[in-house]
C-alpha positions in Angstrom: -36.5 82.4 154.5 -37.8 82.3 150.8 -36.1 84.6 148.8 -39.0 85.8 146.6 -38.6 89.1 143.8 -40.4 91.1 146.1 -38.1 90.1 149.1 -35.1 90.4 146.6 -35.7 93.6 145.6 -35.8 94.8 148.7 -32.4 93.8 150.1 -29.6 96.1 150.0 -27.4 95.7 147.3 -24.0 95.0 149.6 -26.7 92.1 151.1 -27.2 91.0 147.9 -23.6 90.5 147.0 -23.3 88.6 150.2 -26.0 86.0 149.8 -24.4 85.4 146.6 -20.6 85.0 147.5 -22.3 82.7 150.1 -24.1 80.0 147.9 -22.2 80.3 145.2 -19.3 78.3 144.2 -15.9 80.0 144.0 -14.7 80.2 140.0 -12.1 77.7 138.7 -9.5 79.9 136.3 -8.8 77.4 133.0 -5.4 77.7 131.3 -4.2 76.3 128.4 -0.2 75.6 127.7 1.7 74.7 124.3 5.2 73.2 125.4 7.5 72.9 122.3 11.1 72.5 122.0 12.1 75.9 122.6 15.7 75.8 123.0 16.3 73.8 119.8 17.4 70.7 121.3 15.9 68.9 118.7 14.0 67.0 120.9 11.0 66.3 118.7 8.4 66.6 121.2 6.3 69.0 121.7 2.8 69.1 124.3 -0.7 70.5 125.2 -1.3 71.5 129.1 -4.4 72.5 130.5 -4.9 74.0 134.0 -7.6 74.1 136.3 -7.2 76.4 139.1 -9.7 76.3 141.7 -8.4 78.3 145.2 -5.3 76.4 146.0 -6.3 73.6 143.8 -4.4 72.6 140.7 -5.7 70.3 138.3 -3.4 69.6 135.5 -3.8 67.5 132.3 -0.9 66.6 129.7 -0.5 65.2 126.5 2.4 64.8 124.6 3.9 63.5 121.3 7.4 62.6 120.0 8.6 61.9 123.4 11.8 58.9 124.2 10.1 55.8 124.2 10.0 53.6 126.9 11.4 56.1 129.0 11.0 58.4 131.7 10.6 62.4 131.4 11.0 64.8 134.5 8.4 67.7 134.5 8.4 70.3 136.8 6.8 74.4 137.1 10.0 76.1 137.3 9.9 80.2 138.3 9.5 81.8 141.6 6.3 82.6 143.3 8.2 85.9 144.8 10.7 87.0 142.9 10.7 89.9 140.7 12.8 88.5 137.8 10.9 87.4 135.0 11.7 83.7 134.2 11.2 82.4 130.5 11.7 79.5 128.1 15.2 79.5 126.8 16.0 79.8 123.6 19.1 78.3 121.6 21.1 81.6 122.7 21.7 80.0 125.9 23.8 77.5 124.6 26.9 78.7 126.1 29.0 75.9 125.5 28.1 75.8 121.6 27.4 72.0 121.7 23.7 72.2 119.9 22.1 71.7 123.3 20.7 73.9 125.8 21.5 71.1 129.2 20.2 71.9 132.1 22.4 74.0 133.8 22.4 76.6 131.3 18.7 76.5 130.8 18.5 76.8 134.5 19.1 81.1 134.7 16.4 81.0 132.2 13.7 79.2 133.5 14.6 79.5 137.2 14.0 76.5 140.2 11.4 74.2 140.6 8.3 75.4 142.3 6.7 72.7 141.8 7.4 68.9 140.9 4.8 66.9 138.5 5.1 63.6 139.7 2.4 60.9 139.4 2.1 60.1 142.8 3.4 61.3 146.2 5.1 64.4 147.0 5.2 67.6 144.7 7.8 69.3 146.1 10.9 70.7 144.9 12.2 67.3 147.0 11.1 65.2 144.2 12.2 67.1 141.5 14.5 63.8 140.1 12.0 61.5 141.5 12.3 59.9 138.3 10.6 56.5 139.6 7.0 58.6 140.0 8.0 60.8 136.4 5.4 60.0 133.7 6.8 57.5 131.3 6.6 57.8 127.5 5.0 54.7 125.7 6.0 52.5 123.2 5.3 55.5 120.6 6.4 57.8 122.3 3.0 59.6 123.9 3.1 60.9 127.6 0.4 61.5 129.5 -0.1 62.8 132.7 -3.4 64.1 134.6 -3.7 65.1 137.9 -4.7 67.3 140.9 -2.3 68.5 143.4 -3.0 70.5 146.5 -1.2 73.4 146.2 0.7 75.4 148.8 -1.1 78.4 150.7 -1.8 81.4 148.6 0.1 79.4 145.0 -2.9 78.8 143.6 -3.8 82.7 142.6 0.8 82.6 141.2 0.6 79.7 139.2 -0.1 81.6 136.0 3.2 83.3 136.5 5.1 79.9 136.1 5.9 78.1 133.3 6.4 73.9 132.9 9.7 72.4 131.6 9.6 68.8 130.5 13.0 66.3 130.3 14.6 64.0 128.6 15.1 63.9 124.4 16.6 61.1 122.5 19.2 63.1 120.6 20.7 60.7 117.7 17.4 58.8 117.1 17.8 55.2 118.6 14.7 55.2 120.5 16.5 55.3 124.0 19.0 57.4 126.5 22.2 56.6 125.9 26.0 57.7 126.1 26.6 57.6 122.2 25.0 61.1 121.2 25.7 63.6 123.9 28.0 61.4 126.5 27.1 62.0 130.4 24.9 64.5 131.6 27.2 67.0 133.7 24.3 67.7 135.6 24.5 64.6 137.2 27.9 64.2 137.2 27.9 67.5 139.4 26.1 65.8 141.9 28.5 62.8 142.2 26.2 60.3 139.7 28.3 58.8 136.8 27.1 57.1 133.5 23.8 59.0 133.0 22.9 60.4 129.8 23.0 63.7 129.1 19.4 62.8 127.0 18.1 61.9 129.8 18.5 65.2 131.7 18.4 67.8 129.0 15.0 69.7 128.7 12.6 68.5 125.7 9.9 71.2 126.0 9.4 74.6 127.8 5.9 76.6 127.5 4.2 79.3 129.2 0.9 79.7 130.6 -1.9 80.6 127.4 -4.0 83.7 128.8 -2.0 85.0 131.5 -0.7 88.1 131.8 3.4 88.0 130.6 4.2 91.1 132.4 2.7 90.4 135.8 5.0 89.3 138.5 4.7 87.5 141.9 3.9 90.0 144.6 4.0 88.8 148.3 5.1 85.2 149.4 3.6 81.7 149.4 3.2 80.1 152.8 4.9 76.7 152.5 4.0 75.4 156.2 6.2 73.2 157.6 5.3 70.0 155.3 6.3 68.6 151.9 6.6 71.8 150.0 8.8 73.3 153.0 12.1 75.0 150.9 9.6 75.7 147.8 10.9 79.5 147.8 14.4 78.7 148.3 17.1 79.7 146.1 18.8 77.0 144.2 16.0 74.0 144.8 17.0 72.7 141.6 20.4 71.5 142.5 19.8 71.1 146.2 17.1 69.0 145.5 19.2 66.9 143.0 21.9 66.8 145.9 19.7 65.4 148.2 17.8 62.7 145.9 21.8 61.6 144.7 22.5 61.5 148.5 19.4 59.1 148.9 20.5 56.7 146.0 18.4 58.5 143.4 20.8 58.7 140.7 21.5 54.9 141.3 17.3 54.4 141.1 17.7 56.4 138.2 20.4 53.8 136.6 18.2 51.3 137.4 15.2 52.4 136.0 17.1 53.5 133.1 18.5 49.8 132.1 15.1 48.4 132.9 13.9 50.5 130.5 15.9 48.7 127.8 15.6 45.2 128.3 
């Protein structure tokens, strides 16, 4: 049937708002992200993020600056998509060991587990949170970008403004690559039985919250994970489970390798 002014008019109201929830297009919610060196690490870098949420549809764009040549940088949401506590960037005060650097672990309480890993291909669990072979690579001078859509878990799409995204890796004295001279191992992955990787490598560069979401609203009810790849994405911990895994699989010794290629 036509749907002429007359016939229009003459349609109840609550039939109205059906015909139009039924042909139209469900809204995409647009975020924007600043992701600076919060903690003081004097990383250097510093990125823009914008999000397009559409259902359980994420499509995310990054570009960053002042990044570790060369090299690769983890990225991951960190928070919770059901607990209460409310996750942030850290700031220098959780430099408990008074080294000059906020490392992973104690950045960790702060920002909370991965949610969500940004890799460039292939899973996005919490699995392939030190997937460092599918991690967005910094170039020659030192811009990262990264753009891409992920199909979200059940139900995350309408959390995701609740998280926050943590980026990795900082080139601490200067030289234009990881190494052992500035900051020695990282005891992150020493903890997970992998020796001779920089703590550089590990620590976080950038932290930044979602622009235009509400910083008082928390999670309420759970995310259905399903029984695929983002199975264990509300689990406590995911963070060092999922490094404990990937070093079981011969990650840390992928990550060795990729790390020396890088600088040949």
């Amino acid at each position: 049937m036509r749907l002429t002014t007359k016939t229009a008019l003459a349609v109840p109201g609550t039939a109205l708002l059906i015909l139009a929830g039924a042909t139209g297009a469900q809204a995409a919610d647009n975020y924007n992200m600043k992701l600076t060196d919060t903690m003081g690490n004097k990383s250097g870098s510093s990125s823009t993020a914008k999000l397009t949420i559409e259902g359980d549809s994420l499509k995310i764009t990054i570009k960053g600056k002042g990044f570790t040549p060369n090299s690769p940088h983890a990225q991951h949401f960190h928070g919770s998509f059901t607990e209460s506590k409310k996750f942030t960037c850290p700031d220098s005060s959780s430099d408990k060991d008074g080294d000059g650097q906020v490392n992973t672990e104690e950045g960790l309480p702060q920002y909370g587990d991965i949610v969500l890993s940004l890799t460039t291909s292939g899973d996005t669990s919490p699995k392939s949170g030190l997937a460092i072979d599918r991690m967005p690579k910094a170039d020659a001078d030192g811009n990262l970008t990264y753009d891409r859509t992920i199909d979200l878990p059940a139900g995350a799409g309408a959390k995701l403004k609740n998280l926050h995204v943590v980026q990795h890796g900082l080139d601490a004295n200067g030289n234009g690559k990881y190494d052992l001279e500035a900051l020695g191992e990282s005891t992150f992955a020493k903890s997970l039985g992998a020796n001779g990787i920089p703590e550089e490598a590990t620590n976080p560069a950038t932290c930044g919250t979602v622009v235009g979401a509400s910083t008082g609203e928390m999670p309420s009810g759970g995310v259905d994970t399903g029984d695929g790849s983002t199975n264990g994405i509300e689990a406590a911990g995911t963070f060092g489970l999922a490094g404990a895994a990937f070093a079981a699989a011969g990650g840390m010794l992928l990550y060795r390798r990729r790390l020396a290629t890088d600088k040949v």
